[in-house]
N, C-alpha and C positions, 0 to 999 in steps of 0.2 A: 764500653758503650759505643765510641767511635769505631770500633770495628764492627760492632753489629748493625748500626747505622751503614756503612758502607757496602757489607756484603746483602744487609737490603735491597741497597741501590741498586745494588749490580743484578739481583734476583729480578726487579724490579725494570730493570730493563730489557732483560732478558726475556722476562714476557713481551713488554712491548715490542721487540723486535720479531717476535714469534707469530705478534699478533699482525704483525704489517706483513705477514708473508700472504702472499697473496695465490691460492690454490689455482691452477694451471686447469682449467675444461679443454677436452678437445672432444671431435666426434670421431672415432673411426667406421667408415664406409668402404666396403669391398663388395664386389661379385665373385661368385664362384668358377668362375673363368677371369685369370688373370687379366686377359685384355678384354674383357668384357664387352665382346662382340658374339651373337648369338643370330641361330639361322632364323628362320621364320616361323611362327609356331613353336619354338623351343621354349621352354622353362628359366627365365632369369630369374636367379636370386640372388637378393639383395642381403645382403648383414651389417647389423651398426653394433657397435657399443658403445658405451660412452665413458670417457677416460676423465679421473681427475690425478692430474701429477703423473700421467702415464699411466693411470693402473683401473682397470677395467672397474666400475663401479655400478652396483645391481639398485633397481628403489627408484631410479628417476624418469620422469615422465618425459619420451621423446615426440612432442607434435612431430609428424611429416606430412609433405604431399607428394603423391606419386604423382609423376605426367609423361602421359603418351602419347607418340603423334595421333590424328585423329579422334583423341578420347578426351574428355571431361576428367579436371583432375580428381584425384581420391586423397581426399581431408582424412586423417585419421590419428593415430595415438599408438605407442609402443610404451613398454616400461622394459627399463633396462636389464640387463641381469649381466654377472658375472663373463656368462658364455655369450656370445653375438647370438642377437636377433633378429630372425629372418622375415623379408619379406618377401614373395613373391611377384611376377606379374609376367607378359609377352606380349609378342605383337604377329599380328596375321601377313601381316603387309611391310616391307621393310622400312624403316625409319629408327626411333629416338626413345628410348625413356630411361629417366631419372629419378631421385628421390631426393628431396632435400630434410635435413631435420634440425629441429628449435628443441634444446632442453628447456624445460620450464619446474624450476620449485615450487616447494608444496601450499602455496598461494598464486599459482599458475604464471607468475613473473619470470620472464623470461631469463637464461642464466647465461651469462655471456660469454662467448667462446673465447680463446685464442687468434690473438689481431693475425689474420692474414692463410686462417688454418681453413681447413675444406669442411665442410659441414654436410656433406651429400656424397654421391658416385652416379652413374651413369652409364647406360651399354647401346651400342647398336645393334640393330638389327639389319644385317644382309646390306651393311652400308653402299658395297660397290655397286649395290642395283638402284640408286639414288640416283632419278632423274631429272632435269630441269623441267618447268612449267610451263616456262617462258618460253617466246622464241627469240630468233636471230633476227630481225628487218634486213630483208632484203637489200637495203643500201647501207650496212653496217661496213663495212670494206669503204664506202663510195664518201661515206660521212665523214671518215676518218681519215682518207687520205686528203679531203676537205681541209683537212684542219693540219695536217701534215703542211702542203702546200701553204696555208696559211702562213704556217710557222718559217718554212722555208725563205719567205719573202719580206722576212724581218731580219736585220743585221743583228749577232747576238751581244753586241759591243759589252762584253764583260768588264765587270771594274771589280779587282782585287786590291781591299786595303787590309795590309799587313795587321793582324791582329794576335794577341799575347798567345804564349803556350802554358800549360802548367810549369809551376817552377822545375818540377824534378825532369820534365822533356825541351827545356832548353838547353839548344845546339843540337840536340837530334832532330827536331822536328820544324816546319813554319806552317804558320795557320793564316790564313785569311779572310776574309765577311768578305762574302762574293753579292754580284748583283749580275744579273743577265737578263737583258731586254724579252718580252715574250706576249705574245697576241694573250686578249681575254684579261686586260685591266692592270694587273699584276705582274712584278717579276721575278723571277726565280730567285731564290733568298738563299743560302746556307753558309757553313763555313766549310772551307777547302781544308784539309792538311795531311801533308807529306813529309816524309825523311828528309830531312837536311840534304842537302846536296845528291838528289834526287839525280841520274844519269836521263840523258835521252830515250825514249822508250826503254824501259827496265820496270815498270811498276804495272801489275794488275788496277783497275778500280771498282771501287765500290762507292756505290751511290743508296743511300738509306733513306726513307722515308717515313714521314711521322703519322701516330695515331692519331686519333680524334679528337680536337681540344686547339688550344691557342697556345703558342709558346716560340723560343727563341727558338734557331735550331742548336746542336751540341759540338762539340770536338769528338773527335773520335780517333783514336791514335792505335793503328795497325802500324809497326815498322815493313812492314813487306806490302804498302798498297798506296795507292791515291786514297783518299776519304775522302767523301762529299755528303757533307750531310744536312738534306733540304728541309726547311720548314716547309710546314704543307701550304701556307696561304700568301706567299711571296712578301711577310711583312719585313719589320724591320729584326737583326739578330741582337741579342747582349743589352738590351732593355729592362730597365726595372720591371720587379713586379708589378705594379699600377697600371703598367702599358698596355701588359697584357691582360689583366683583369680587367681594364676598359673596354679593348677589344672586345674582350668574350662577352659583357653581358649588354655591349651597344653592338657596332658592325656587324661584329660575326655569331651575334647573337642568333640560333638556329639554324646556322647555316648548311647543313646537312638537307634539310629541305627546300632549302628557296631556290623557286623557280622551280617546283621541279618537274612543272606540269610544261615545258616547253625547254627543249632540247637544244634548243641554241642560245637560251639562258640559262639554264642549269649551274649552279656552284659547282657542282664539279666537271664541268667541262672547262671550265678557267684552271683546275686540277690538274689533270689530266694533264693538261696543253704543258703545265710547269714540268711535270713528269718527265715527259717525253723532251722537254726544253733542256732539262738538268745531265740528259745522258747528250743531248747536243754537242752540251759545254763542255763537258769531263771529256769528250775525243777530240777537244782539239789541243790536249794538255801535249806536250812537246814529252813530258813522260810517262804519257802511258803507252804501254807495252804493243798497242792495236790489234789484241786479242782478246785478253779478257774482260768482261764488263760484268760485273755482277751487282744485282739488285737485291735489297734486303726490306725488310719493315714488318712491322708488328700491326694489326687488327686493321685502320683507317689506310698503316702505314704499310700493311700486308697486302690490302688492294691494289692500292698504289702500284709496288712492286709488282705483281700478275699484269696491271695493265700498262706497263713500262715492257716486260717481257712480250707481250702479246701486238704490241706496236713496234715496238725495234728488232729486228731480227740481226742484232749485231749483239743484244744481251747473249752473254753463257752459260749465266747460273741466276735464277731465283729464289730467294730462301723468304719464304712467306709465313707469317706464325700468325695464326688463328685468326686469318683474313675475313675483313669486312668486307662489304660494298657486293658482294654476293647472293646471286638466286633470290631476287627481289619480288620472282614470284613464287613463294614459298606458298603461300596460303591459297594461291591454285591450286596448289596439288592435289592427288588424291588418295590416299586421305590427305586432308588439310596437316599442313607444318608450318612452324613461325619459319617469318623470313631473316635473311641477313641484315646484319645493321645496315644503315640507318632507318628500316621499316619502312618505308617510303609510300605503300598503301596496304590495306587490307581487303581481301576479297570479303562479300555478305555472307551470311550463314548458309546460303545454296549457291556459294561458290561461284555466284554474279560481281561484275564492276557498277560500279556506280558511274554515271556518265565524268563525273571527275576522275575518279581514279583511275577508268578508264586511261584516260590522257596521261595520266601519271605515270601507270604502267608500260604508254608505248613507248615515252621520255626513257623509264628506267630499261629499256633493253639496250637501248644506245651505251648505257653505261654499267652495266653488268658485268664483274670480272669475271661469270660464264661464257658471257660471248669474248670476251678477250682470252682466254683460257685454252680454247678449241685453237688459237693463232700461234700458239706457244709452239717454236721451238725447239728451246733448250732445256737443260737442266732444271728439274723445279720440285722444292723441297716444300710440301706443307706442314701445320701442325692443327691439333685441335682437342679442347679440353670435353671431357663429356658429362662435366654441369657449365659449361661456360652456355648462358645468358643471351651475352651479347650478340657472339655471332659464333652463333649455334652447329651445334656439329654437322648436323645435316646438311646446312651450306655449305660448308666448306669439303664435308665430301661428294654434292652436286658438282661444286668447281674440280675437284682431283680426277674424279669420274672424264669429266668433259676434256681435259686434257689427252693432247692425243696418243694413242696407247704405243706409236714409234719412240716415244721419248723417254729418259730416263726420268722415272716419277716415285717420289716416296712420302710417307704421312706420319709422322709421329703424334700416336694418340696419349692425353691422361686420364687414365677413367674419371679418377675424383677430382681431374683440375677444372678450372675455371677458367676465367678470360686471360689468366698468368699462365697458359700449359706453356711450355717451353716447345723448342723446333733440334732436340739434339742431333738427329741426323742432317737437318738439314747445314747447321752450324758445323757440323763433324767436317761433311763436303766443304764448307768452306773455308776451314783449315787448311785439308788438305790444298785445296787449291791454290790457296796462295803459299802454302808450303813449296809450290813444284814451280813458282814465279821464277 
């Protein structure tokens, strides 16, 4: 009797453990062209299936919405099958379209994917012909050396206070919470850190900058470089969370738009200014090499870096991934297409400004990493996902486009990524480059 009571138990568990497994949805989306880039007028197609555990599964109902530049989305409904499900669509005119899709069971309840997986794909059309809307202002050069000068006439008086490393990089490395004086309220914020016993010019640098949001800035530990790596809003580093969650939902609450209708107040023109402030400071390090200077950053943190390159003509490499703060006038266009993050205005349905946005728009050319784009340079690596959202493919191949066609320029695309597309060629280049330090 004790042992059938036991080998119950253990039956008994054994369900239960079976039952806690928890079955794994994913979508898979692909185009019939690997890179799913297409001419104008050509036939894109799209195929999903829908995966549980990996394994293609037929019967389930897939909402999607298809969007194209200029067109009204198409709401519509697939059912799964075994073999992928195609959809069709194109574009006359070069730009953008994607598909995104929602599994729903058979009480139309939504079924939840895989934290972190792609639920759509994406293709261009004839992206390299993707032109800006915008223009240049005539004193764009005259504004910014404006602010150049500004900067010039300010002592950078840095203060480095020695701050901790990870345990496993002490005696190879020292880290610092930098602070450097800088016009426009704020000042440059990050932490420094270098190799131990760093020689007199012997080190590359690299200066990063952050996305959109409020936070400390990080360590970053290359053995072969300077790191500098700047918070975007010159606050304070290594602050509890509460600091920063105050910040975000009082001071810098919105701050992507404020001011944004007047150019000598603009938030990111106090941005900007730290940018250009941060590569100041990084040359007058007694170890860097006085050659290389490369800029990095991701979406807010990916602008940054264009408009760092596009004002210093001492940068050598920029590696930008799925850059923000781009082609602000997106919804000029024609046909109409979303703009780059932050959205900063929308044109009317006949492609009129509003006497506000109007202003808004003349503000956002002053800070357009288009017009800083066309000033580049050097080396400049983009990336860009083709469902990402936020700062939408078409911006960011406006900005690649605008770059000047003497310079060495490359884009790494993910049909089915999102705001997380990676930049590996760009990242590759900057291997090498400090490989040959």
């Amino acid at each position: 009797m004790k042992h059938q009571r036991r080998l119950l138990s253990l039956i008994v568990a054994l369900l239960v453990t079976l039952s806690l497994h928890a079955q794994v949805y994913t979508i898979k989306a692909t185009t019939d062209k690997p890179e799913a880039i297409y001419k104008k007028g050509e036939t894109i197609q799209f195929a999903v299936q829908f995966l549980v555990d990996d394994q293609p599964q037929a019967g389930t109902t897939l909402k999607y919405s298809l969007r194209r530049d200029g067109h009204d989305a198409i709401n519509s409904e697939v059912i799964s099958a075994a073999e992928p499900v195609h959809i069709t669509t194109s574009l006359d005119t070069p730009g953008w379209a994607y598909v995104m899709f929602t599994p729903v069971d058979k009480e139309g309840k939504r079924i939840e994917l895989k934290a972190k997986s792609s639920a759509g794909v994406g293709a261009m059309v004839d992206p390299l012909e993707l032109r800006y809307a915008g223009k240049c202002p005539d004193d764009f050069d005259a504004f910014w050396a404006q602010q150049r000068a500004t900067l010039d006439a300010i002592p950078l008086n840095p203060r480095l206070e020695p701050s901790p490393v990870n345990k496993d990089r002490e005696g190879k490395f020292v880290a610092f919470d930098v602070k450097v004086d800088c016009a426009g309220g704020m000042p440059v914020s990050g932490y420094l850190v270098m190799p131990a016993g760093a020689q007199a010019k012997s080190l590359p640098a690299v200066v990063s900058y952050h996305g959109a949001g409020v936070r400390s800035a990080n360590k970053s530990y290359r053995d072969n470089a300077i790191n500098f790596d700047v918070n975007a809003h010159g606050i304070d580093n290594g602050q509890p969370a509460e600091f920063y969650d105050n910040l975000r939902e009082n001071e810098l609450k919105g701050y992507p738009h404020r001011d944004k209708n007047d150019r000598d107040q603009f938030y990111f023109k106090g941005m900007y200014l730290r940018v250009m402030r941060a590569l100041d400071f990084v040359k007058t390090l007694p170890e860097w090499n006085g050659r290389d200077l490369i800029v990095i950053g991701g979406s807010q943190g990916g602008g940054q870096a264009i408009v760092a390159a596009g004002l210093d003509p001492q940068v050598t490499l920029c590696v930008s991934g799925v850059p923000a703060l781009g082609d602000h006038a997106g919804t000029l266009a024609k046909p109409r297409r979303n703009a780059g993050w932050p959205r900063l205005y929308a044109a009317e349905k006949d492609g009129t400004l509003s006497p506000e946005n109007a202003q808004v728009a003349k503000t956002a050319e002053y800070f357009d990493n288009v017009n800083f784009a066309r000033r580049i340079r050097c080396e400049t690596f983009l990336s860009t996902g083709f469902i990402d959202t936020t700062c939408v493919p078409t911006s960011v191949y406006v900005v690649f486009n605008t770059l000047p066609a003497d310079i060495r320029k490359e884009i790494s695309t993910t049909p089915d990524g999102g705001h997380g597309a990676p930049n590996p060629k760009g990242y590759a280049r900057l291997a090498e480059v400090l490989a040959k330090r």
